[in-house]
PAZAMAR-838095 format. One line per field, with one value per residue: x, y negated, z negated of N, C-alpha, C in turn; chain; residue in three letters; residue number from 1. Coordinates in steps of 0.05 Angstrom, whole numbers, plus 5000, padded with zeros to 4 digits. Example, Ala and Ser with C-alpha at 12.3 -4.5 7.8 and 13.67 -1.06 7.14 Angstrom:
n.x: (5264 | 5257)
n.y: (5114 | 5045)
n.z: (4844 | 4858)
ca.x: (5246 | 5273)
ca.y: (5090 | 5021)
ca.z: (4844 | 4857)
c.x: (5264 | 5258)
c.y: (5066 | 4999)
c.z: (4844 | 4843)
unit: (A | A)
code: (ala | ser)
pos: (1 | 2)
END
This chain:
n.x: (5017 | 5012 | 5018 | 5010 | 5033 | 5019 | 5047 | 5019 | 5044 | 5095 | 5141 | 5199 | 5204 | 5150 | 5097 | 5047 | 5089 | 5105 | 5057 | 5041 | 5077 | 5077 | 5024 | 5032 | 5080 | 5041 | 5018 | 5050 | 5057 | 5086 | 5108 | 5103 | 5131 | 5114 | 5134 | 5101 | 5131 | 5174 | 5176 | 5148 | 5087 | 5041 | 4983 | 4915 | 4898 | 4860 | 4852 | 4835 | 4873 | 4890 | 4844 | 4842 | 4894 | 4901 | 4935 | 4964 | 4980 | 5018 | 5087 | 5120 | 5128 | 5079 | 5056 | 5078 | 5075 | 5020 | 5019 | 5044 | 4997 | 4957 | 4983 | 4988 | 4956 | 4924 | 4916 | 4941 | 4920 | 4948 | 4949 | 4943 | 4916 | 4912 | 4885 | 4833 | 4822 | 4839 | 4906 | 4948 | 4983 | 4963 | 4921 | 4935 | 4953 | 4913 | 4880 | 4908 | 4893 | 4862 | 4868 | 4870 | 4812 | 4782 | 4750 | 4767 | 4773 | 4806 | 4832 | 4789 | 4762 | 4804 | 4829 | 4825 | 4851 | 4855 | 4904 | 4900 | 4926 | 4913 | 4920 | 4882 | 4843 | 4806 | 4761 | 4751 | 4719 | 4667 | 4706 | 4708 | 4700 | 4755 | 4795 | 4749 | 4727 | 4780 | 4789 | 4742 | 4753 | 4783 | 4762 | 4711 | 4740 | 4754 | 4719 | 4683 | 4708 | 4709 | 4739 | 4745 | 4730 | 4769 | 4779 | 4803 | 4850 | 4870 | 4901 | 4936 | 4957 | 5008 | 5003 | 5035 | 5061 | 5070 | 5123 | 5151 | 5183 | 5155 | 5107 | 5085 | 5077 | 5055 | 5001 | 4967 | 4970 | 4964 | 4970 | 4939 | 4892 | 4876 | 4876 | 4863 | 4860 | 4904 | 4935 | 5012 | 5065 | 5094 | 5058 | 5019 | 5052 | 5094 | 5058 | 5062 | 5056 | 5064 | 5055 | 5004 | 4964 | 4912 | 4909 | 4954 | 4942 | 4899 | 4924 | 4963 | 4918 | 4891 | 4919 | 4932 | 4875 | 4867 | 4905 | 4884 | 4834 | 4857 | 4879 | 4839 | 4814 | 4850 | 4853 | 4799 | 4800)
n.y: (5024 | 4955 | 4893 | 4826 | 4762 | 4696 | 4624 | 4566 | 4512 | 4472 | 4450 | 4466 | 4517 | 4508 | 4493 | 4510 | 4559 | 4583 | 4599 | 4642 | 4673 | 4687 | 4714 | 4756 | 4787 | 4798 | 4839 | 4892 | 4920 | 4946 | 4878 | 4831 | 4761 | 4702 | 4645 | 4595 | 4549 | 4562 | 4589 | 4589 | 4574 | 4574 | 4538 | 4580 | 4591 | 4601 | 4638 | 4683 | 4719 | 4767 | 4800 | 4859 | 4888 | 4869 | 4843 | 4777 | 4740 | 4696 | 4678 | 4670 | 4665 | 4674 | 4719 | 4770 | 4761 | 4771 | 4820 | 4846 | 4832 | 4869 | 4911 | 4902 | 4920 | 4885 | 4814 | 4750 | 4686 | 4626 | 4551 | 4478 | 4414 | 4369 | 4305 | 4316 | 4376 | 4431 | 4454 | 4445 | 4480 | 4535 | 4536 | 4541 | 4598 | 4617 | 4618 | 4647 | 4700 | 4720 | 4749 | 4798 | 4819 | 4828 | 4879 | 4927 | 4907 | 4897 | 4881 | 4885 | 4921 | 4920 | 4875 | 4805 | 4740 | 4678 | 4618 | 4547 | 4488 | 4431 | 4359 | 4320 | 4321 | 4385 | 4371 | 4315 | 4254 | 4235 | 4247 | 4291 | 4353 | 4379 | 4415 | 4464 | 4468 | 4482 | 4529 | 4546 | 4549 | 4580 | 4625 | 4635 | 4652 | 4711 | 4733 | 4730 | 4762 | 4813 | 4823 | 4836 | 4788 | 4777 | 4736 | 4666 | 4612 | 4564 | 4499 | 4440 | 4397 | 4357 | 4284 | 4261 | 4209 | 4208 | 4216 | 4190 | 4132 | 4083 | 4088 | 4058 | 4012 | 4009 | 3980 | 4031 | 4077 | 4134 | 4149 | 4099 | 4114 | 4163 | 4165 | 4122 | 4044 | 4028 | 4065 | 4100 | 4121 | 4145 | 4154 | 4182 | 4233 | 4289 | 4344 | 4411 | 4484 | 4521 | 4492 | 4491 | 4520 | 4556 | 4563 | 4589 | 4641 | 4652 | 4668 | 4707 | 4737 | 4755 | 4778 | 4831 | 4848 | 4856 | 4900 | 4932 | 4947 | 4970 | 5013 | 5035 | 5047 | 5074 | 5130 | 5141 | 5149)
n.z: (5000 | 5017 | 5002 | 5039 | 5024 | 5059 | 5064 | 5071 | 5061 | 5082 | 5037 | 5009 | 4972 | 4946 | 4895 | 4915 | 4943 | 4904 | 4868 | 4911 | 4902 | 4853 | 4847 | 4878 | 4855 | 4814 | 4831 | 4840 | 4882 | 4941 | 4965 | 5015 | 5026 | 5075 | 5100 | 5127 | 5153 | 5167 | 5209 | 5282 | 5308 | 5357 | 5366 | 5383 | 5446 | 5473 | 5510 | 5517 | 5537 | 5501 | 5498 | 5512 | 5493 | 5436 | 5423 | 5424 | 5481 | 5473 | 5471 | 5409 | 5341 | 5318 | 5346 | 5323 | 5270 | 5264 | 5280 | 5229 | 5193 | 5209 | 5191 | 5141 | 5080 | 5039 | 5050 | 5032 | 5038 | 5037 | 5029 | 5039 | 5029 | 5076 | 5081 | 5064 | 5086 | 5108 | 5119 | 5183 | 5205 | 5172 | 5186 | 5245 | 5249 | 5225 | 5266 | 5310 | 5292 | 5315 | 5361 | 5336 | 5333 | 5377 | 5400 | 5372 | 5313 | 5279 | 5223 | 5191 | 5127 | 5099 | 5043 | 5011 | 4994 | 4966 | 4967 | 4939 | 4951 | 4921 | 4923 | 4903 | 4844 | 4821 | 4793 | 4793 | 4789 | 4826 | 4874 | 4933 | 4945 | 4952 | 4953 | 4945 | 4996 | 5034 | 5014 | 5034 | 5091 | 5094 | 5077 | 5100 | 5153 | 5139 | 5126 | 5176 | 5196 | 5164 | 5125 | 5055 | 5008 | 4952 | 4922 | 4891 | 4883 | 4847 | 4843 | 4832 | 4861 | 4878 | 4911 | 4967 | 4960 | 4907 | 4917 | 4952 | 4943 | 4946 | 4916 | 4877 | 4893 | 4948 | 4991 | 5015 | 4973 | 4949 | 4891 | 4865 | 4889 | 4880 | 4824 | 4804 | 4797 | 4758 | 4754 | 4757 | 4782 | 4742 | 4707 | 4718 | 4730 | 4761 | 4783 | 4770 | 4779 | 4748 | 4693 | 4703 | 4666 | 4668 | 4728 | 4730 | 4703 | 4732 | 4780 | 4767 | 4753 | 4788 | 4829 | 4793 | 4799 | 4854 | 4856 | 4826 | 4857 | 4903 | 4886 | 4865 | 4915 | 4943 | 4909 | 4919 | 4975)
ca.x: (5000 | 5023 | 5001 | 5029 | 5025 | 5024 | 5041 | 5023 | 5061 | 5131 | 5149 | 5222 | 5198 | 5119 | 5075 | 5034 | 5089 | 5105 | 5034 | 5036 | 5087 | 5064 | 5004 | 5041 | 5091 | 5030 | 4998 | 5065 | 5054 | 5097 | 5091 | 5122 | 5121 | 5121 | 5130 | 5093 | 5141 | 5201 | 5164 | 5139 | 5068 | 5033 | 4944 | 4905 | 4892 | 4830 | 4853 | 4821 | 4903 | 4892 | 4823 | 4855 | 4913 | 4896 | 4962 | 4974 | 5003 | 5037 | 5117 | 5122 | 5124 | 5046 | 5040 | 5090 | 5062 | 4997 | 5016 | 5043 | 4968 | 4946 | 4993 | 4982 | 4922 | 4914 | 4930 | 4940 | 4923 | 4944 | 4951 | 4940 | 4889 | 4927 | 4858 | 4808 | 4819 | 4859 | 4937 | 4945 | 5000 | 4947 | 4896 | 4940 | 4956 | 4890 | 4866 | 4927 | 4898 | 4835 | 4876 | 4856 | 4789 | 4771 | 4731 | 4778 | 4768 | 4838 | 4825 | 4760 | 4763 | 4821 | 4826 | 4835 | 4855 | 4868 | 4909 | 4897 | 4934 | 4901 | 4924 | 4857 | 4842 | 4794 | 4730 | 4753 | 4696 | 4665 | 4714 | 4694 | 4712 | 4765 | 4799 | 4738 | 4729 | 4798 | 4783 | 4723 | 4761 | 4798 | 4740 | 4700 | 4755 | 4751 | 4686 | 4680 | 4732 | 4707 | 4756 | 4738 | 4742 | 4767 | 4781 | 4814 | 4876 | 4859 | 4920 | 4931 | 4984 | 5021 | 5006 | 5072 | 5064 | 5086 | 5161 | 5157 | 5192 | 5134 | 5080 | 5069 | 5069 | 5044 | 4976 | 4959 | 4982 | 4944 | 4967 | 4924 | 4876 | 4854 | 4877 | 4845 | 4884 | 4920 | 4955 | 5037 | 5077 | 5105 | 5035 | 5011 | 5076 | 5086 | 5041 | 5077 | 5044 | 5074 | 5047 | 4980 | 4951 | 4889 | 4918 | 4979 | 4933 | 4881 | 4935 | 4963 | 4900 | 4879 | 4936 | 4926 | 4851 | 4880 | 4927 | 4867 | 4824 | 4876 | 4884 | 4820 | 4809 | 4861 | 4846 | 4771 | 4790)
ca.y: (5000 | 4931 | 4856 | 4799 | 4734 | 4675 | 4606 | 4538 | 4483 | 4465 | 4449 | 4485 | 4528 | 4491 | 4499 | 4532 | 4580 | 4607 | 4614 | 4661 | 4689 | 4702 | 4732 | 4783 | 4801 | 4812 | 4875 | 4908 | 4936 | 4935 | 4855 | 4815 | 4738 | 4689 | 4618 | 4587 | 4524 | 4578 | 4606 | 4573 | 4587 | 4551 | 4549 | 4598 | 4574 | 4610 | 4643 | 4713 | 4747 | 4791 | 4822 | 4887 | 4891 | 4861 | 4826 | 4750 | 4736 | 4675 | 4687 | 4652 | 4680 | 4680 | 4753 | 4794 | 4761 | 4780 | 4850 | 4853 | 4829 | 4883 | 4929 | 4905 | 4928 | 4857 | 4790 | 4731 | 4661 | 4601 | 4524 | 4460 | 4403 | 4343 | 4300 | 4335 | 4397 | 4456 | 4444 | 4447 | 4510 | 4558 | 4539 | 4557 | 4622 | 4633 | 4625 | 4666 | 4728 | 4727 | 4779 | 4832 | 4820 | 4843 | 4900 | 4949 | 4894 | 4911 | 4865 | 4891 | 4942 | 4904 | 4855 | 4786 | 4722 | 4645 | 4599 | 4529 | 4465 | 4397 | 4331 | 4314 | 4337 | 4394 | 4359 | 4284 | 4247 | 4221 | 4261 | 4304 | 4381 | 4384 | 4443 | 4483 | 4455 | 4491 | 4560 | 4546 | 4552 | 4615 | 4653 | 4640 | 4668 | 4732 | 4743 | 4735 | 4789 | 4835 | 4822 | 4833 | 4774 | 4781 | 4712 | 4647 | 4611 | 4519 | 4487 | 4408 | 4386 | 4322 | 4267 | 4250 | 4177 | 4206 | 4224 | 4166 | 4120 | 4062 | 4101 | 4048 | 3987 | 4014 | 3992 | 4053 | 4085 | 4156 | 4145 | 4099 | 4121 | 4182 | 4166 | 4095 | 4022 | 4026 | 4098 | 4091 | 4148 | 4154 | 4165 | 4209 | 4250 | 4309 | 4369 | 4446 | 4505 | 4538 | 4483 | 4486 | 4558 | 4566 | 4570 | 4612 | 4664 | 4667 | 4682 | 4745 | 4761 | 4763 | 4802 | 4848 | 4858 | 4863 | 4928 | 4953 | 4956 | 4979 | 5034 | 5047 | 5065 | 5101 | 5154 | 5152 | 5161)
ca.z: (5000 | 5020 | 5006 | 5058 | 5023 | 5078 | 5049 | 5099 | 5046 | 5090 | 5026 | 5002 | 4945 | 4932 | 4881 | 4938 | 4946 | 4883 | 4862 | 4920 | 4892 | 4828 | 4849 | 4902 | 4836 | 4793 | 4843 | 4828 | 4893 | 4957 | 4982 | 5037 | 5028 | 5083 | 5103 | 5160 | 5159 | 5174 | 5244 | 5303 | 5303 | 5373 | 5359 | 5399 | 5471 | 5472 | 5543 | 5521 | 5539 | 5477 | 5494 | 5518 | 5479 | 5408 | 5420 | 5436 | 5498 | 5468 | 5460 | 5396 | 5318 | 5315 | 5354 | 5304 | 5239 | 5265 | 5274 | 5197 | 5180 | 5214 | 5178 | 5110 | 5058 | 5027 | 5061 | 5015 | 5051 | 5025 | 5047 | 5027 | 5041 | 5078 | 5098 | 5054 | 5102 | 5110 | 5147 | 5209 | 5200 | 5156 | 5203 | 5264 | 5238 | 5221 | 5291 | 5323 | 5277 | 5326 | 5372 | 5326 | 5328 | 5399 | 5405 | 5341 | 5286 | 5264 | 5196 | 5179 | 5112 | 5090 | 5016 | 5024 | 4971 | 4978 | 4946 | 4956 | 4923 | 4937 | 4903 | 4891 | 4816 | 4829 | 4792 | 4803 | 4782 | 4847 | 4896 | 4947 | 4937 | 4972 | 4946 | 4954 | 5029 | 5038 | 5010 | 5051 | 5110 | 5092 | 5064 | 5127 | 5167 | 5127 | 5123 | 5198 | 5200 | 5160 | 5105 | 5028 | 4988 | 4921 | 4891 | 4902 | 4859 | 4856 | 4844 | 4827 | 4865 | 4891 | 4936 | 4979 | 4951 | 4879 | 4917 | 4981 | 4941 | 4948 | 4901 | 4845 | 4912 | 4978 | 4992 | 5014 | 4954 | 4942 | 4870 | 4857 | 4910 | 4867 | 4794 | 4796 | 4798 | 4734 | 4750 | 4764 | 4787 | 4721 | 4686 | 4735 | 4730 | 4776 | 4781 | 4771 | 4777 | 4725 | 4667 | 4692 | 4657 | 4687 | 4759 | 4736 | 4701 | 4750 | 4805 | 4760 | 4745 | 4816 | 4838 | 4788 | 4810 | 4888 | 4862 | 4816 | 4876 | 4926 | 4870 | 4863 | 4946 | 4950 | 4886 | 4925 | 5000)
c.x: (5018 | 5011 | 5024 | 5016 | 5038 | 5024 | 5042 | 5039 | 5093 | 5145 | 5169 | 5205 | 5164 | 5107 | 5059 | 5048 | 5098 | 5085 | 5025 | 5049 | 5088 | 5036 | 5010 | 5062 | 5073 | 5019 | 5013 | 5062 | 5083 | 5084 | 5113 | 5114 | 5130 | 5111 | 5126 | 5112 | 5171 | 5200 | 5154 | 5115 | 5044 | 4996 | 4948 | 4903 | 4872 | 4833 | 4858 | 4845 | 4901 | 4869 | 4815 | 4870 | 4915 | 4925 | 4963 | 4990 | 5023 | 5065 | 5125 | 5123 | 5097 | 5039 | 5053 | 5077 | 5030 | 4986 | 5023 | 5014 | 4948 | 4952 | 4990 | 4955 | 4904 | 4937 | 4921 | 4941 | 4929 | 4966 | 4951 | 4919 | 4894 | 4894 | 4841 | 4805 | 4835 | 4887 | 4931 | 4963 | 4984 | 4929 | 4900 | 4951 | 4926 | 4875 | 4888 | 4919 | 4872 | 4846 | 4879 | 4836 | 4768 | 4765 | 4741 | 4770 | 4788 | 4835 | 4801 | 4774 | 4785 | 4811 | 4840 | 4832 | 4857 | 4874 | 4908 | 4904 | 4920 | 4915 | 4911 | 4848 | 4815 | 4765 | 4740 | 4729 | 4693 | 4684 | 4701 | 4717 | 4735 | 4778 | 4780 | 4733 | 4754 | 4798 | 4763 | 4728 | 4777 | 4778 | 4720 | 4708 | 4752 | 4728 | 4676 | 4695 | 4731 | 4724 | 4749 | 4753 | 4745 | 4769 | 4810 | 4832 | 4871 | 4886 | 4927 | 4960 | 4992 | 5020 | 5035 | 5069 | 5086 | 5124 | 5160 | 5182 | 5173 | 5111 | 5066 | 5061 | 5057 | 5014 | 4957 | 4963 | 4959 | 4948 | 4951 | 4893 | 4858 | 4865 | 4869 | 4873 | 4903 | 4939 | 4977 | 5048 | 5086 | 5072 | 5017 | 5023 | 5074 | 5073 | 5062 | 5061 | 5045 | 5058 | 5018 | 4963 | 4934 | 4896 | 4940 | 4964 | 4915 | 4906 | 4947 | 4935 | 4880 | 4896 | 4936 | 4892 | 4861 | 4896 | 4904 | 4847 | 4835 | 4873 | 4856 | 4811 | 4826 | 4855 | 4813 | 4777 | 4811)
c.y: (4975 | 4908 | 4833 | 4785 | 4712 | 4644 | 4586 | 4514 | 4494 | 4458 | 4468 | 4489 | 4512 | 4500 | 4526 | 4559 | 4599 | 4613 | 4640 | 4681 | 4701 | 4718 | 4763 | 4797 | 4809 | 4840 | 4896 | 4926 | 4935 | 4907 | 4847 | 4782 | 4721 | 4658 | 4605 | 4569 | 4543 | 4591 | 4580 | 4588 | 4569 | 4559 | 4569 | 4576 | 4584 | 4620 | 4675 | 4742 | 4770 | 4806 | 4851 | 4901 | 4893 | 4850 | 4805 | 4753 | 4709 | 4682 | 4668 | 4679 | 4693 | 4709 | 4773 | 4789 | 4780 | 4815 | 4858 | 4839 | 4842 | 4912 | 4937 | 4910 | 4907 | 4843 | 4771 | 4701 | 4634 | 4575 | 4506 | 4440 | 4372 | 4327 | 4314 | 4363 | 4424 | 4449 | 4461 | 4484 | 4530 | 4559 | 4557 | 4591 | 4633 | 4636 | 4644 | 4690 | 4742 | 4750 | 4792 | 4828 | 4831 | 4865 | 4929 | 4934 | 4902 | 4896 | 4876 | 4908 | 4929 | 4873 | 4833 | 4768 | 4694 | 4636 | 4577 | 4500 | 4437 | 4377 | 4321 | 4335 | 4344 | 4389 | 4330 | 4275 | 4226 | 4222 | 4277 | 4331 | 4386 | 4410 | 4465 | 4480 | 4470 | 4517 | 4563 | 4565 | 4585 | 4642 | 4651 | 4659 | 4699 | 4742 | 4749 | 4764 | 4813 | 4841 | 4822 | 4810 | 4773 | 4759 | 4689 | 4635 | 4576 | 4520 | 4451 | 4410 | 4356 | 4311 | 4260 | 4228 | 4190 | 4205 | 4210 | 4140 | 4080 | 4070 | 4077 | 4007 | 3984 | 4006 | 4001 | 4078 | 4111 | 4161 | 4133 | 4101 | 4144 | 4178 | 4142 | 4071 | 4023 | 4045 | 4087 | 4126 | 4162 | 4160 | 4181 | 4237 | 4274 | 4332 | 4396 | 4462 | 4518 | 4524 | 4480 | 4528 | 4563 | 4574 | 4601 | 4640 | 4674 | 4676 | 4706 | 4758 | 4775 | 4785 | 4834 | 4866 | 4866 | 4896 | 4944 | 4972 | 4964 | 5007 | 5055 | 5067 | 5078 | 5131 | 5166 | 5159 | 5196)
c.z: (5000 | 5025 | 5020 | 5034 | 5046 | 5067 | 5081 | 5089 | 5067 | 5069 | 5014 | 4965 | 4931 | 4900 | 4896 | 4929 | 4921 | 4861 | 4877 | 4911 | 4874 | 4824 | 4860 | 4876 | 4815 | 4806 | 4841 | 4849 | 4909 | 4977 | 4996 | 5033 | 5054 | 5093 | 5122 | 5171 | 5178 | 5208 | 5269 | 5319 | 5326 | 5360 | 5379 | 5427 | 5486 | 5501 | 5546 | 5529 | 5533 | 5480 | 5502 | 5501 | 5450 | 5405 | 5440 | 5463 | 5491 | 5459 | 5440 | 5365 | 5307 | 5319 | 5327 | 5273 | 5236 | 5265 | 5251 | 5183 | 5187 | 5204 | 5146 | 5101 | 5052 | 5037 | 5036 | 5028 | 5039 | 5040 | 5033 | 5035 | 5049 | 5088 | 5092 | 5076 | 5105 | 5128 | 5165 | 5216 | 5186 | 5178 | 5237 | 5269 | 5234 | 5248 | 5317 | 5315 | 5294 | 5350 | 5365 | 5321 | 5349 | 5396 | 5378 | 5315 | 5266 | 5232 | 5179 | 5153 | 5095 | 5059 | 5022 | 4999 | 4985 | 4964 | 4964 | 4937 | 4941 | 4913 | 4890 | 4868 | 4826 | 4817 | 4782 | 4800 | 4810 | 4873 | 4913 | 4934 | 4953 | 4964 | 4949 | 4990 | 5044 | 5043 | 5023 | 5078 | 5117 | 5086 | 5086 | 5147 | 5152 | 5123 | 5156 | 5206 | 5187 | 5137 | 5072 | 5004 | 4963 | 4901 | 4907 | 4872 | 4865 | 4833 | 4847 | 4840 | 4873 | 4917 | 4943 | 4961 | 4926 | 4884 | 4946 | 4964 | 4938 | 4931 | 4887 | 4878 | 4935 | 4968 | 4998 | 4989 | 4947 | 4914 | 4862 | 4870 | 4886 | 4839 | 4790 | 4798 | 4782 | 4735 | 4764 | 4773 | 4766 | 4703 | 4697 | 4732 | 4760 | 4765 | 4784 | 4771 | 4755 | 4693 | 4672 | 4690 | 4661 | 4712 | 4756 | 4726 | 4724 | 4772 | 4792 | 4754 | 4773 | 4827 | 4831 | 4806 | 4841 | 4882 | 4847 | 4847 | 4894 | 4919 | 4878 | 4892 | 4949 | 4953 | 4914 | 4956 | 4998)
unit: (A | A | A | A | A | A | A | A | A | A | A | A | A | A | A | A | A | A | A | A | A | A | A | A | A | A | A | A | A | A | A | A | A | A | A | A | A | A | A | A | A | A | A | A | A | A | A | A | A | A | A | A | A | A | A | A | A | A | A | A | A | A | A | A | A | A | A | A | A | A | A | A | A | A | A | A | A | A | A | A | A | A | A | A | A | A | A | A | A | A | A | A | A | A | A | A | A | A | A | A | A | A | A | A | A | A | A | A | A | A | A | A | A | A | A | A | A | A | A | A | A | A | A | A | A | A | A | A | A | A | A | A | A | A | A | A | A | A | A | A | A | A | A | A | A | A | A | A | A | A | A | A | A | A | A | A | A | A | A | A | A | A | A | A | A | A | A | A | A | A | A | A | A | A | A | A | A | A | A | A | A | A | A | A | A | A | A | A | A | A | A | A | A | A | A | A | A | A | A | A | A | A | A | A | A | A | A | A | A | A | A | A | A | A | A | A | A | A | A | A | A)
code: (unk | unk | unk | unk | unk | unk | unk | unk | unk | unk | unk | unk | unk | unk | unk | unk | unk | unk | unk | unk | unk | unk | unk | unk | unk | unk | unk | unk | unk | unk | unk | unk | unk | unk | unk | unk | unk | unk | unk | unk | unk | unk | unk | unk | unk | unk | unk | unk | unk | unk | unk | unk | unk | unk | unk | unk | unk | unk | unk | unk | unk | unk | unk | unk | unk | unk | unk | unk | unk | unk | unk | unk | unk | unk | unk | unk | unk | unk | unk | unk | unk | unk | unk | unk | unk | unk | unk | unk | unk | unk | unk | unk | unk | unk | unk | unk | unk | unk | unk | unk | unk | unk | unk | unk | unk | unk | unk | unk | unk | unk | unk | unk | unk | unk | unk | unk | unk | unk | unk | unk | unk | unk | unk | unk | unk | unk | unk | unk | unk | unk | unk | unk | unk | unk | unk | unk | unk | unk | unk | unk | unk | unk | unk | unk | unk | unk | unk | unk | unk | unk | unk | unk | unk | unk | unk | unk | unk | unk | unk | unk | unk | unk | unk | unk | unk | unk | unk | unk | unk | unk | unk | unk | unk | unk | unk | unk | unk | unk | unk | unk | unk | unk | unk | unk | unk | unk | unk | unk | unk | unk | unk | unk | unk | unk | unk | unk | unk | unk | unk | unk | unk | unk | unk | unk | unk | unk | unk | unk | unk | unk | unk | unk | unk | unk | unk | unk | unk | unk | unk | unk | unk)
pos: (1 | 2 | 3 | 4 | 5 | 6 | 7 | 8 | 9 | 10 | 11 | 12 | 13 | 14 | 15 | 16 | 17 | 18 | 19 | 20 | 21 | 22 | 23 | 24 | 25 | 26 | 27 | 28 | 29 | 30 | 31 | 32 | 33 | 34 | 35 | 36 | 37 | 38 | 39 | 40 | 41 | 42 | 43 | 44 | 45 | 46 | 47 | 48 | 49 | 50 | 51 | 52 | 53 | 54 | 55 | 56 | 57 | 58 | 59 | 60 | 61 | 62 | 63 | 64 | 65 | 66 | 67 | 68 | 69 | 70 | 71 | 72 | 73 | 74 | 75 | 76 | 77 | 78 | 79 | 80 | 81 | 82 | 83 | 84 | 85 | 86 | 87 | 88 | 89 | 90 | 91 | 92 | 93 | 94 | 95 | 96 | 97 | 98 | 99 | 100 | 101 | 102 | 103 | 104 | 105 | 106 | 107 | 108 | 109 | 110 | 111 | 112 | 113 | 114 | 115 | 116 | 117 | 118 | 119 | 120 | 121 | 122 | 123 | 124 | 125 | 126 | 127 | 128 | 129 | 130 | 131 | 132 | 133 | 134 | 135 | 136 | 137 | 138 | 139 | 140 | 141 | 142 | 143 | 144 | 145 | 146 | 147 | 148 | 149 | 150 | 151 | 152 | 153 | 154 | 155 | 156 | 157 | 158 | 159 | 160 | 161 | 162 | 163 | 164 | 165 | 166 | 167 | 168 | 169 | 170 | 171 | 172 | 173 | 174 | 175 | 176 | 177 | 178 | 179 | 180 | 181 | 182 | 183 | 184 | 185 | 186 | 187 | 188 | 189 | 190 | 191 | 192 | 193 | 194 | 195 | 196 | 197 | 198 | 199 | 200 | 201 | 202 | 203 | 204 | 205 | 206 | 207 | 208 | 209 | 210 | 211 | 212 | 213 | 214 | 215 | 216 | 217 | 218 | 219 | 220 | 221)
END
């Protein structure tokens, strides 16, 4: 049994990615982690190549990841939410995975997760959801696919502003954009994954549940 985790943060070492990674070391299974920023991943071009094959005709990193997400048990998706939305790198990944969906449904039967860090504090008084708007996007995709969703990982993370060097004077300033006029970079501080304990348990405790249930089909098929 084997869980991919897929992170979309270009960020060296994120939040993002070592929530993924603490989820994929709690299933204690065999996992593979990887980093979209590290590949070259073009969108789909919707020009139907793969509906023979179940393989991309695009010569890019997109086709081989897509065949280790057709290899693994449980996929782990996670992104971020630049523009209240899902990145552009999770999203193009996520639409490169549609050449296994032609006519085998290579994804289908398969366990599926999301992590998803937004800047925007996940009940911001008078925000929009954006963090769920994210997992939105991933748990659609999985569901269309036939994929069993087991649970999602919300994550507070950092607007660029806090590390641009202009945070406390731009004004555009997403510091005080979502913590109100009075917030500084220094009283905001940065966000870790690690100090906020709700995120870091739910991602072992998800993981765990991902190797219970792995477990459990096995014992039963």
């Amino acid at each position: 049994m084997k869980v991919l985790g897929v992170s979309g943060s270009p960020i060296k070492n994120s939040n993002t990615d070592r929530a993924v990674k603490a989820l994929l070391d709690a299933t204690g299974l065999e996992t593979e982690f990887v980093k979209l920023s590290d590949l070259t991943i073009e969108p789909c071009r919707a020009c139907l190549g793969c509906v023979k094959t179940n393989i991309c005709v695009i010569e890019d990193d997109g086709t081989p990841l897509a065949q280790k997400a057709k290899d693994c048990d449980a996929i782990v998706i996670a992104g971020y939410t630049p523009y209240s939305t899902l990145d552009s790198r999770t999203k193009a990944f996520i639409e490169r995975m549609y050449q296994l969906r032609h006519r085998n449904s290579l994804m289908a039967g398969k366990l599926g997760a999301a992590v998803m860090t937004s800047a925007v504090p996940h009940n911001a008084p008078g925000a929009p959801p954006v963090c769920d708007m994210g997992i939105q996007a991933i748990t659609h995709y999985m569901h269309e696919e036939g994929i069993t969703f087991v649970g999602a990982v919300k994550i507070t993370g950092n607007v660029p502003c806090m590390k641009c060097g202009f945070g406390d004077t731009c004004k555009k300033s997403g510091v005080t954009m979502i913590y109100g006029p009075d917030a500084t970079v220094d009283s905001v501080g940065i966000k870790t994954f690690e100090k906020q304990s709700l995120s870091f348990e739910s991602a072992e405790a998800l993981g765990k549940e991902i190797a219970r249930r792995l477990t459990q089909s096995s014992v039963e098929g």
